[in-house]
C-alpha positions as CSV (number, residue, x, y, z in Angstrom):
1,X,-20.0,13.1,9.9
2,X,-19.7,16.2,9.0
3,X,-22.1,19.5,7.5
4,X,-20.0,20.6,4.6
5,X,-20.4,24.6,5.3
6,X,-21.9,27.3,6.6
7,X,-24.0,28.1,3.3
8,X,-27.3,28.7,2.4
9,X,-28.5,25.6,1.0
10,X,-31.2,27.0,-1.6
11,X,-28.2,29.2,-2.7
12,X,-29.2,31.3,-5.4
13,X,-27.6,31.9,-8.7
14,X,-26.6,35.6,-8.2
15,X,-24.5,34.8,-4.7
16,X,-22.8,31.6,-6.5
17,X,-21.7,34.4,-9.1
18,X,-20.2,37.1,-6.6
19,X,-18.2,33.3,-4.8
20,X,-17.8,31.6,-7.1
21,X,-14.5,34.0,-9.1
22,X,-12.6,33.9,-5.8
23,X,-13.3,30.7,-4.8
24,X,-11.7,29.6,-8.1
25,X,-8.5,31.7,-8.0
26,X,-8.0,30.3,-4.0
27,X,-8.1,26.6,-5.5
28,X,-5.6,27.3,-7.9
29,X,-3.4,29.3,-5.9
30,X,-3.5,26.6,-3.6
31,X,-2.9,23.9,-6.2
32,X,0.0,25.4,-7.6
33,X,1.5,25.4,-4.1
34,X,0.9,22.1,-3.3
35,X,1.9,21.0,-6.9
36,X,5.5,22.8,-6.6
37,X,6.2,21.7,-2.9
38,X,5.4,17.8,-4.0
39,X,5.2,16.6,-0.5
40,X,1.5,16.0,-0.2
41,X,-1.1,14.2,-2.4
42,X,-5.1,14.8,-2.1
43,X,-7.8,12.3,-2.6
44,X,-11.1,13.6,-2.9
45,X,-13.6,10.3,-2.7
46,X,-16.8,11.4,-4.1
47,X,-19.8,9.2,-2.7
48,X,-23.5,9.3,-2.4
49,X,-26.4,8.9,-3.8
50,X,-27.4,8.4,-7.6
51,X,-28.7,11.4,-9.1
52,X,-27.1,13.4,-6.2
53,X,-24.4,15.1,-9.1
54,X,-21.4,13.2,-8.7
55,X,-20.1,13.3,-12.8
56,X,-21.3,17.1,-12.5
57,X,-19.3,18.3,-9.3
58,X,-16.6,16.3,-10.8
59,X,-17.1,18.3,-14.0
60,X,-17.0,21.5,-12.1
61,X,-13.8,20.6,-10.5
62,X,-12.2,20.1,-13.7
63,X,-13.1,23.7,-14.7
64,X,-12.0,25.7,-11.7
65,X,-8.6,23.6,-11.3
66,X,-5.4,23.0,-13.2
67,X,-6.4,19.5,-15.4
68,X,-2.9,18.5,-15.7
69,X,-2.7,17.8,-12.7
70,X,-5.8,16.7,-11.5
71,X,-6.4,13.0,-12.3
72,X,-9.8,11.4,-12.3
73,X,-9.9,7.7,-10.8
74,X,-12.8,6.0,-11.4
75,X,-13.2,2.0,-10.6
76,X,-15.7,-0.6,-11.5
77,X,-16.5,-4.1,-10.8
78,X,-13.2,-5.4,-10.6
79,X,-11.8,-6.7,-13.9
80,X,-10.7,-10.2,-14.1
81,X,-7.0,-9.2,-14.4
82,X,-8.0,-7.5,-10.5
83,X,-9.6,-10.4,-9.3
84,X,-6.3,-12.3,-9.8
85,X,-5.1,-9.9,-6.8
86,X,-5.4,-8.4,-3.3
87,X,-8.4,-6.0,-3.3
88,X,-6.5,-3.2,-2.6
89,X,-3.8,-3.7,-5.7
90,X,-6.1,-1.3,-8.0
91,X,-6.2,1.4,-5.4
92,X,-2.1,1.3,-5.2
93,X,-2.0,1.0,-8.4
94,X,-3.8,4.2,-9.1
95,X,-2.4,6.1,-6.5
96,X,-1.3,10.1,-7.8
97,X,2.3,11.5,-7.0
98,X,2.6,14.1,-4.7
99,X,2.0,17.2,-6.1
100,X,-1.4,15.8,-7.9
101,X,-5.3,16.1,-6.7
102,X,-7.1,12.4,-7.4
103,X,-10.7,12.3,-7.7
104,X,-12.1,9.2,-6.6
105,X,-15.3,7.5,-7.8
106,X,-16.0,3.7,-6.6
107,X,-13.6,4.2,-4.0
108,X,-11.8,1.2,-1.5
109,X,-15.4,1.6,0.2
110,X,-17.9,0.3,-2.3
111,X,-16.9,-3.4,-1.8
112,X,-17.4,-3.6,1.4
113,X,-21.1,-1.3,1.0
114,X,-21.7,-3.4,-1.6
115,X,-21.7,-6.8,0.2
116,X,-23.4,-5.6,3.0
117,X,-26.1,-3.8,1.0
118,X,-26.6,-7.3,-0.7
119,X,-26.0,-9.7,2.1
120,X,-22.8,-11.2,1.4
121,X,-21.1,-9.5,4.7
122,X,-22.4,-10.6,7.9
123,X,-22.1,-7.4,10.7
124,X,-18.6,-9.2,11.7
125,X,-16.8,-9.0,8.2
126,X,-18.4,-6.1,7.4
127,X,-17.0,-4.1,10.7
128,X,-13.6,-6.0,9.9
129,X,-14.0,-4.5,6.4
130,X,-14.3,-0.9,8.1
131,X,-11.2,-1.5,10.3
132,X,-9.6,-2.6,7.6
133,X,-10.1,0.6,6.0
134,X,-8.8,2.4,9.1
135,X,-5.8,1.1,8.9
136,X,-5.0,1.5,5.3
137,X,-6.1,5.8,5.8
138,X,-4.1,5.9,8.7
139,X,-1.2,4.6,7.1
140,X,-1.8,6.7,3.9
141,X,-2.5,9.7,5.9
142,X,1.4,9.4,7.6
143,X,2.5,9.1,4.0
144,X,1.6,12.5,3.1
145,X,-1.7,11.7,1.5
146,X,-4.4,14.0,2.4
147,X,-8.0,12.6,1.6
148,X,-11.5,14.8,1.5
149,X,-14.4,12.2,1.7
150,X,-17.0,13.2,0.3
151,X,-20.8,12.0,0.9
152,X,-23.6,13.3,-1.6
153,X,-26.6,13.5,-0.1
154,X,-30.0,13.1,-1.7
155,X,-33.6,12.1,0.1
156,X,-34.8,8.3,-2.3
157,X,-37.7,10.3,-3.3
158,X,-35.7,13.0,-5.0
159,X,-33.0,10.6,-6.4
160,X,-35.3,8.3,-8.0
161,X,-37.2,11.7,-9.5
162,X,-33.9,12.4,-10.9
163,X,-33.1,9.1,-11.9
164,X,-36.2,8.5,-13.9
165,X,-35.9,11.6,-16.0
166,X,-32.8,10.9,-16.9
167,X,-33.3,7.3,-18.0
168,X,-35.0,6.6,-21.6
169,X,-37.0,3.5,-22.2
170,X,-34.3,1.5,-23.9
171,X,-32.1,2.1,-21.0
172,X,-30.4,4.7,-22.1
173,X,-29.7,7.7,-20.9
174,X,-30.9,11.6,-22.1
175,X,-27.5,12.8,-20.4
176,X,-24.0,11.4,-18.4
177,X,-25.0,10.2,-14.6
178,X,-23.0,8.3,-12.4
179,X,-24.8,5.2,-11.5
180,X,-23.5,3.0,-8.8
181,X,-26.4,1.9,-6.9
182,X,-28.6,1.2,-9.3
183,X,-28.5,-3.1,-9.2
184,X,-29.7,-2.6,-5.3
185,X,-33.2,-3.3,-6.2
186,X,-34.8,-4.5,-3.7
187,X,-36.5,-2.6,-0.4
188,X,-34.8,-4.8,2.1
189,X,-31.5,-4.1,0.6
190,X,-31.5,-0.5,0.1
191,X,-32.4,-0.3,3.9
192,X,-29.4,-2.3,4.7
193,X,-27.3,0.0,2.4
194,X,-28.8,2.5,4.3
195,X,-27.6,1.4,7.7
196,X,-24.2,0.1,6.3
197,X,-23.6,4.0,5.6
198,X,-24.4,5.0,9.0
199,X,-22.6,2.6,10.4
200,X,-19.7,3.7,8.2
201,X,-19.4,6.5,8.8
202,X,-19.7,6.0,12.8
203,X,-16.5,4.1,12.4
204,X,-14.7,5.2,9.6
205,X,-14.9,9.4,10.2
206,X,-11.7,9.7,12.2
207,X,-9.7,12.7,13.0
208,X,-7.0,12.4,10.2
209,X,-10.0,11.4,7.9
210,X,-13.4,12.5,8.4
211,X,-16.5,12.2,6.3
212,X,-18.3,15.3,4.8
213,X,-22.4,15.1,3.8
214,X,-22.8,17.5,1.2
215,X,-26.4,18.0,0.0
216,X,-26.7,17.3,-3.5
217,X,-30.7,18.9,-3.6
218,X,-29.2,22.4,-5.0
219,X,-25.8,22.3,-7.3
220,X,-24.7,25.2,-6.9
221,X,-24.7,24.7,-3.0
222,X,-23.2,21.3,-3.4
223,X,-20.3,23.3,-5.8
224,X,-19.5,25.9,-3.9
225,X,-19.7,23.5,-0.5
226,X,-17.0,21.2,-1.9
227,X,-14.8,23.8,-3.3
228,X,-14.6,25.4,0.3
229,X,-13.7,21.8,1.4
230,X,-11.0,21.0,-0.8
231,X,-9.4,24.6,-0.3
232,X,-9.6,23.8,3.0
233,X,-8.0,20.4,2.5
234,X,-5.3,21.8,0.3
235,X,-4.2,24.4,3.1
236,X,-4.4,21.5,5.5
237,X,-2.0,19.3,3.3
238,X,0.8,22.9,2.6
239,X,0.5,23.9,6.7
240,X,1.5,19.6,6.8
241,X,4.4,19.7,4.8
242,X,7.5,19.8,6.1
243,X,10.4,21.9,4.4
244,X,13.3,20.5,3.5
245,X,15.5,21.5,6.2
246,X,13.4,20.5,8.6
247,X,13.2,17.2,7.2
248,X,17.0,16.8,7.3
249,X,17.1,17.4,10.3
250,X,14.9,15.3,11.8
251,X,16.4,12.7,9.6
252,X,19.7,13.8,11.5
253,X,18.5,13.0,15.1
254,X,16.9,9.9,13.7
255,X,20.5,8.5,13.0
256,X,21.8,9.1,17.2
257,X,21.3,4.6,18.3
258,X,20.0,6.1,21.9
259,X,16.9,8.1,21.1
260,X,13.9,7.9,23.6
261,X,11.6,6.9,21.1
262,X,13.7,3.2,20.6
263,X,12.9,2.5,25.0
264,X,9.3,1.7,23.4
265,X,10.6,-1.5,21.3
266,X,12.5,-4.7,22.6
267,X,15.9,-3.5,21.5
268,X,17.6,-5.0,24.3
269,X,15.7,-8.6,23.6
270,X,18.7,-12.0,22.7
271,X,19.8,-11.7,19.5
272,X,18.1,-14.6,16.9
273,X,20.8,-14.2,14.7
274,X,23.9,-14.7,17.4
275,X,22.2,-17.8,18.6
276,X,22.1,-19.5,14.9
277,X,24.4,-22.3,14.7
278,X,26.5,-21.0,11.1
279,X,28.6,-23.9,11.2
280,X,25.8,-26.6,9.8
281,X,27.2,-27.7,6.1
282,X,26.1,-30.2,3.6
283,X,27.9,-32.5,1.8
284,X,28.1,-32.1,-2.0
285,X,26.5,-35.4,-2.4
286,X,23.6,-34.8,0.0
287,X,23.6,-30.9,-1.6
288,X,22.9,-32.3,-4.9
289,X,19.9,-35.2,-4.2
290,X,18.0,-32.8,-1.8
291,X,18.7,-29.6,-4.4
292,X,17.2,-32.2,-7.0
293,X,14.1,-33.3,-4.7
294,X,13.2,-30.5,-3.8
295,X,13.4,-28.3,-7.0
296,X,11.4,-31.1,-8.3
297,X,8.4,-30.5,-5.6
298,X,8.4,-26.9,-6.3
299,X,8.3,-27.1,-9.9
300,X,5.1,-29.9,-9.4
301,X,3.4,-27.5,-6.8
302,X,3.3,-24.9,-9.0
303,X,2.7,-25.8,-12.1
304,X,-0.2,-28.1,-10.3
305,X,-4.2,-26.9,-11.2
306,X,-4.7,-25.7,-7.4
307,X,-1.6,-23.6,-7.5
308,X,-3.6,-21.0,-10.5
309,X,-5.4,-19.8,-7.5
310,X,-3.1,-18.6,-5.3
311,X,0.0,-16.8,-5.6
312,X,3.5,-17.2,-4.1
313,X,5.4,-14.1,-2.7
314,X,9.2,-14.5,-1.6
315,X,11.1,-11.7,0.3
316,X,15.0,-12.2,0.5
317,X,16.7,-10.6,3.0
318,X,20.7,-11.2,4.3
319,X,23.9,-9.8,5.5
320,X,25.8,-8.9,2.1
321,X,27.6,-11.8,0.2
322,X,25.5,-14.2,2.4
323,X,24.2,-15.7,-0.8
324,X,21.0,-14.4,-1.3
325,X,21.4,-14.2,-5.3
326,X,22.6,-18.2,-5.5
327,X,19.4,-19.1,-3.6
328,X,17.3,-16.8,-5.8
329,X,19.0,-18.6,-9.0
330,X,17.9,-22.1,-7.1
331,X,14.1,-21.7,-7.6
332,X,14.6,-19.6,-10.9
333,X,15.6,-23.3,-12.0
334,X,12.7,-24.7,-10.3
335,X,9.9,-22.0,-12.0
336,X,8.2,-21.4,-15.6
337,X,9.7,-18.6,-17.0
338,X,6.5,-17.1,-17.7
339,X,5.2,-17.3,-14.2
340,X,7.8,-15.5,-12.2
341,X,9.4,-12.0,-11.7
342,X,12.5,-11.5,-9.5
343,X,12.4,-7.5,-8.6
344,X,16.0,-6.2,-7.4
345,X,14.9,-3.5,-5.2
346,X,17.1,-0.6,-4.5
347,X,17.1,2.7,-3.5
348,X,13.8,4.7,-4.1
349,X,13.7,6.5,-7.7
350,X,12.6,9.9,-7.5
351,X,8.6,8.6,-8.7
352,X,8.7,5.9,-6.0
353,X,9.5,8.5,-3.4
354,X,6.8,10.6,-4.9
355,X,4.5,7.8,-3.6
356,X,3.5,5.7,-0.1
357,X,6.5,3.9,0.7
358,X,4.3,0.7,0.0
359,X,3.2,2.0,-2.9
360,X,6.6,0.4,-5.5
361,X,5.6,-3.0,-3.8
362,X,2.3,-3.4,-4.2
363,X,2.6,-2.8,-7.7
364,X,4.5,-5.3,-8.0
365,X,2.7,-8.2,-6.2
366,X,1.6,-10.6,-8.8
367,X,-1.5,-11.6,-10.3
368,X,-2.5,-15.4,-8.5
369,X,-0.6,-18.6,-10.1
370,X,2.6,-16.6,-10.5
371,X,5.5,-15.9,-8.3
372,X,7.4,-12.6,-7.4
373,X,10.9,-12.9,-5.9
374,X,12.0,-9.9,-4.2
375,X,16.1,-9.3,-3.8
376,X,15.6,-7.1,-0.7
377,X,12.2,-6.0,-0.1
378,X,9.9,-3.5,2.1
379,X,11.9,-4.1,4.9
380,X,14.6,-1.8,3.8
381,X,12.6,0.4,6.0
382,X,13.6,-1.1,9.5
383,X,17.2,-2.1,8.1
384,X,18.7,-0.3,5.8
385,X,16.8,3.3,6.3
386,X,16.5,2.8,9.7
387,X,20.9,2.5,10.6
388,X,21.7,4.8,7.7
389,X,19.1,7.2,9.0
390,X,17.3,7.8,5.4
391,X,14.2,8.0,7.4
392,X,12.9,9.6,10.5
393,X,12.6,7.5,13.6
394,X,8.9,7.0,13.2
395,X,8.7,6.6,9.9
396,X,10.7,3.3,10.6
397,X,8.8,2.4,14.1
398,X,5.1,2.7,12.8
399,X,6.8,0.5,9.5
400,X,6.2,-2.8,11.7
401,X,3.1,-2.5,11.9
402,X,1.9,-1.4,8.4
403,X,4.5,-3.9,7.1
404,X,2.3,-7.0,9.2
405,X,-0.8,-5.1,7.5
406,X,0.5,-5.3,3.8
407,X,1.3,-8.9,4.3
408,X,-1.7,-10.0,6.3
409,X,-3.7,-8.7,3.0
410,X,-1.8,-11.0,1.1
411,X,-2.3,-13.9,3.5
412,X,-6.2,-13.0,3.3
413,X,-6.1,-13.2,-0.6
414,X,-4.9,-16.6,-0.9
415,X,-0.9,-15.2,-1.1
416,X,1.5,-17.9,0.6
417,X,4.3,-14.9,1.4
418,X,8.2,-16.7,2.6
419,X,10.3,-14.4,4.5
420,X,14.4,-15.3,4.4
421,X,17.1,-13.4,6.5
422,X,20.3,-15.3,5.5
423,X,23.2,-15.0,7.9
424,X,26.3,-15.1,7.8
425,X,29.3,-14.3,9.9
426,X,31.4,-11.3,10.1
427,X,34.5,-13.5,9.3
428,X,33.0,-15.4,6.1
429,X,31.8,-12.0,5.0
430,X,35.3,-10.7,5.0
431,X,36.8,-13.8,3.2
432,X,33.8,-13.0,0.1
433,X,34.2,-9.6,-0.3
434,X,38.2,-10.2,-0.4
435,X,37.1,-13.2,-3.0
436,X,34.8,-10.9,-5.3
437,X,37.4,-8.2,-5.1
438,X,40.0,-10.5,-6.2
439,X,37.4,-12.3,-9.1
440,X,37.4,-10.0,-12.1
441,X,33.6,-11.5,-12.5
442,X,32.5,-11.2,-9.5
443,X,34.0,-7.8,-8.5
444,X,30.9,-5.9,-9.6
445,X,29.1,-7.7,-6.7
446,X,31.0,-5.5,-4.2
447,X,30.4,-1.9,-4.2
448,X,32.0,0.6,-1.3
449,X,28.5,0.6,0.6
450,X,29.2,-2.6,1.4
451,X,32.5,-2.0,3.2
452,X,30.9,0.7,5.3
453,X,27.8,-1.3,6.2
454,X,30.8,-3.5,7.7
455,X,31.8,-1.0,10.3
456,X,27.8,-0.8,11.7
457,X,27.1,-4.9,11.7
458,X,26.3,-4.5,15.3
459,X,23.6,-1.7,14.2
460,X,22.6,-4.0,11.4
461,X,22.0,-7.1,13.8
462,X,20.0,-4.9,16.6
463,X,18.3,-4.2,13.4
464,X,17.1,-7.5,12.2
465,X,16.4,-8.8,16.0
466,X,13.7,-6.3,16.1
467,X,12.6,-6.7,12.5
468,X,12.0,-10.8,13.4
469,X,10.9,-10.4,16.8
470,X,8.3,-7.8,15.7
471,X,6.7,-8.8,12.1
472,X,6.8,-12.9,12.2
473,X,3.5,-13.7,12.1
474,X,1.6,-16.8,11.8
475,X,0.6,-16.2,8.2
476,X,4.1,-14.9,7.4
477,X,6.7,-16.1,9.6
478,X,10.7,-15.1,9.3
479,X,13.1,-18.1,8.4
480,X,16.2,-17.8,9.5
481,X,19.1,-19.7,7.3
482,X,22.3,-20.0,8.7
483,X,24.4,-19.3,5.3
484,X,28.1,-20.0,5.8
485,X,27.0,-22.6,3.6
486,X,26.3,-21.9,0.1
487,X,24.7,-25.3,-0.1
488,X,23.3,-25.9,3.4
489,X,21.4,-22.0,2.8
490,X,20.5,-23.0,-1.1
491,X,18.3,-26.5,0.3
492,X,17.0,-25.0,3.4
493,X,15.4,-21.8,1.4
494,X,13.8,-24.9,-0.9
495,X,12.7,-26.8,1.4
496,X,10.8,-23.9,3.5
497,X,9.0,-22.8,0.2
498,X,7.9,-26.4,-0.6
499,X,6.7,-27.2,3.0
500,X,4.5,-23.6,3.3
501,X,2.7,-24.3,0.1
502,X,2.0,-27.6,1.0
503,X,0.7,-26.1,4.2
């Protein structure tokens, strides 16, 4: 950690007033900038001890900054609506636009403090919890979020001073505190909340992230002390951004197939989608009983009692016209209604670019006992953004990896998630797009993207050869359907979604 500044910590009243007016007109400078470049979003996580000021240094930064934009996000026990999904769905949920500062109050780390302080985390989980935590800063950090962690600091003696003046004898209280802490009772587990802090911050307080202890024994200190911080944050997050041109061209270089940067992945590796045999078929007799069976079994897994407890995510990738939207209509008829979203996912909207790229899928993950189909999904950042160059070449290489983090979540919260690439052949793909431009119903189905992504299949293929090799894991593995098919593709993308939820 961190000293917050080099101030005075009994800092009187008469030198807050002489720093106080400048101090104020900085942040707002600053926060108009970063609000009219909207490349960068701050989080400022406000931790610490009860009675250490939290609700009154977030009052103070609601005087000296722009409220508009300035969003306060403040989280609970989770609801039972939250419960139903991965812990860190509320957190996505939440998260502000670029452009807009986020306060943070019972941040991503109180769970994990929380169970420790209380026993329910052994040192193992508990560590795992922290590394967890890594990964998700890390990854929001190369997203163009900025965070200021904050820790409040107040010696037990002073806070529980504080605390009891504050608290009637009903239980009520004389004025507003922010009380997080105050069902860890006992001695033996404040002292292990005690150590779980140190030991978070020894392995949380990283270079892109680190934590800050302010002391909360003086407020005008602790004010002044965390407005130098977040100025300095906000002139750390408009020195990040990078202007436009610079973007496009970096963008532009990301395009070139022989960059250096590519040597580090297995581009050269054998093609899993050359060596798929596209010429398996099914009869129309055999299409129909198995289509039958096993739209039977999916409809009796989950609609069955066990099923309300976990929740089913299905990513569909393909070549285009390999009959991704058939297969999709295949469990529609297998599915309540009620329990089921498909999301056709496109490009970006101007909000979801505002965001984490993550950030438009996790919001739509579903609560457990329901399903959520996705027509393309977050892999449209090693395939699609990746050839067309709509991202930077790291963008898409560190995408693997936080891509096998979002779905390892999902695997750890009880989420069975089924990965398709359906594949077709560069001949049958011809022969449909000269059928839906010759179907007058059909003809909206082909759009003239789709005959330019023609002339970079080989692009596209080196594409999904590293996108298989590199994110099939054991909790989320890639099925590969060979799709010439219609009806061979339709039962095989059944019959893998019945066998992994029976697994």
């Amino acid at each position: 950690m961190f000293e917050s500044a080099a101030l005075p910590h009994d800092l009187s009243k008469e030198d807050f007033d002489k720093i106080e007016p400048r101090l104020r007109e900085d942040l707002l400078d600053a926060q108009f900038e970063l609000r009219e470049a909207k490349k960068k979003t701050i989080l400022v996580l406000i931790n610490g001890s009860d009675g250490a000021g939290k609700g009154e240094l977030l009052d103070q930064l609601y005087e000296w900054l722009d409220p508009h934009y300035l969003d306060t996000l403040s989280y609970f026990a989770p609801s039972p609506e939250e419960r139903k999904r991965p812990t860190y769905w509320r957190f996505w949920r939440d998260m502000p636009t670029h452009g807009r500062i986020g306060v943070v109050l019972g941040s991503w780390y109180h769970p994990a403090l929380d169970g420790r302080a209380r026993g329910l985390l052994d040192e193992a989980a508990f560590s795992q919890a922290l590394n967890d935590i890594n990964e998700f800063e890390t990854m929001l950090a190369a997203e163009g979020v900025t965070l200021l962690k904050l820790w409040l600091f107040l010696p037990e003696k002073e806070a529980r001073k504080r605390l009891k003046n504050v608290l009637r004898a009903d239980g009520s209280r004389k004025r507003p505190v922010v009380m997080e802490w105050n069902h860890i009772e006992t001695k033996n587990d404040r002292k292990r909340l005690n150590e779980a802090g140190l030991e978070m911050a020894d392995i949380t307080s990283t270079g892109l992230a680190p934590w800050y202890v302010v002391a909360g024994d003086n407020d005008r200190y602790r004010d002044i002390a965390v407005g130098r911080l977040l100025l300095e944050a906000l002139h750390r997050a408009g020195a990040d951004a990078v202007p436009d041109k610079a973007v496009k061209a970096r963008t532009a270089k990301s395009k070139a197939p022989k960059d250096a940067p590519e040597a580090e992945i297995p581009l050269k590796a054998p093609s899993v989608v050359a060596a798929l045999d596209l010429t398996q078929s099914l009869s129309p007799q055999d299409y129909r009983e198995e289509l039958r069976h096993y739209q039977h079994a999916l409809t009796r897994i989950t609609t069955a009692k066990c099923f309300r407890e976990r929740g089913l995510v299905i990513a569909m990738e393909g070549n285009d016209a390999a009959g991704k939207g058939g297969a999709i209509m295949r469990i529609r008829e297998a599915l309540d209604p009620r329990d089921f979203r498909v999301h056709g996912i496109g490009a970006p909207t101007d909000e979801e670019r505002a965001h984490p790229y993550l950030w438009r899928f996790w919001r739509r993950i579903p609560v457990r006992g329901q399903t959520s189909i996705f027509d393309r999904s977050w892999y449209g950042r090693v395939l699609v953004e990746r050839v067309e160059g709509l991202c930077t070449q790291n963008d898409w290489l560190r995408a693997y990896g936080e891509i096998k983090d979002f779905e390892r979540q999902l695997a750890q919260a009880d989420y069975t998630v089924v990965k398709f690439w359906l594949a077709i052949s560069k001949e049958e793909q011809l022969q449909r797009f000269r059928e839906r431009q010759d179907t007058p119903v059909k003809r909206y189905k082909l759009t003239p993207d789709d005959w330019r992504n023609r002339e970079k299949w080989d692009d596209y293929e080196q594409a999904v050869n590293n996108m298989v090799n590199l994110t099939s894991t054991r909790r989320a593995p890639w099925t590969l359907v060979e799709a010439n098919d219609k009806n061979f593709a339709r039962v095989k993308v059944l019959r893998t979604i019945v066998e992994a939820l029976e697994r």
